[in-house]
C-alpha positions in Angstrom: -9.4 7.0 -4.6 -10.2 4.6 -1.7 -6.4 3.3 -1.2 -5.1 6.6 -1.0 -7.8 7.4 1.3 -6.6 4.4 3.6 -3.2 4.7 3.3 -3.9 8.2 4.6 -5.3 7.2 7.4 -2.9 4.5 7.6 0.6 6.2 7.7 -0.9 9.4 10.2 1.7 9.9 12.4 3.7 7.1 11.9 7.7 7.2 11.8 8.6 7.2 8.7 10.7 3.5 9.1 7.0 2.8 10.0 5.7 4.0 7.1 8.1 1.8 4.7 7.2 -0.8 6.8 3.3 -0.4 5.9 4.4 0.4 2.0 6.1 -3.2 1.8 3.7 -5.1 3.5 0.7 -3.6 1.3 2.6 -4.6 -1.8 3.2 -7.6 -0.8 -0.9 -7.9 0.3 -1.4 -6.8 -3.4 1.3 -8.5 -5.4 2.0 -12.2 -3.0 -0.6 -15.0 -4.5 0.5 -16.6 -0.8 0.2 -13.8 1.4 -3.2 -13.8 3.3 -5.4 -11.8 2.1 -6.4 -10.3 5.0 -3.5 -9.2 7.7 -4.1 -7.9 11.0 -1.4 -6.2 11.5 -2.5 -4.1 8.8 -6.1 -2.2 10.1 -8.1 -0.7 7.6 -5.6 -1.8 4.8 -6.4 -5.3 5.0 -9.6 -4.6 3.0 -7.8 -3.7 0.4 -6.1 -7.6 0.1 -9.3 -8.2 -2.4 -8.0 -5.9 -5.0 -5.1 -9.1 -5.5 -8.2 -10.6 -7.3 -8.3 -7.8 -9.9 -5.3 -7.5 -11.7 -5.7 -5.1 -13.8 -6.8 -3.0 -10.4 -3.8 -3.4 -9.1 -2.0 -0.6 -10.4 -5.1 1.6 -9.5 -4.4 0.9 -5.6 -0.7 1.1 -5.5 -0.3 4.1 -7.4 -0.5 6.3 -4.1 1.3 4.3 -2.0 4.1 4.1 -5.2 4.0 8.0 -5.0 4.2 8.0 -1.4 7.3 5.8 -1.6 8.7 8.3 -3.8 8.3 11.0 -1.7 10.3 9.6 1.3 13.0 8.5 -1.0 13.5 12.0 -2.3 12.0 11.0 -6.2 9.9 13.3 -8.3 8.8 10.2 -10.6 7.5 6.9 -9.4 8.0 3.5 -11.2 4.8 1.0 -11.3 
């Protein structure tokens, strides 16, 4: 999956108050008809901003980045 492939790459040796950082600011790249589509401050993520287009792809490029979220909140289950 390309997003998780990113966000890999993405959240590589970031704190982890970095990495929640990154987590909101993708969903919000995702889910935010006004947020720009393409963010700077985001690298390789910012490519993703076209999925926003795709709704029904949506769910498809958060899902890693919902399990990641997951994961540093101490969940086993995520919620989409």
């Amino acid at each position: 999956m390309a997003s998780a492939s990113v966000m890999t790459e993405a959240v590589r040796g970031k704190s982890v108050e970095r990495v929640r950082a990154l987590y909101q600011h993708f969903m919000r790249l995702l889910n935010d008809e006004e947020a720009p589509q393409t963010a700077d401050d985001m690298g390789e993520l910012a490519v993703l901003g076209v999925v926003r287009d795709f709704p029904s792809r949506r769910n498809c490029a958060a899902l890693a980045w919902h399990t990641l979220a997951a994961a540093l909140d101490g969940r086993t289950q995520t919620t989409i």
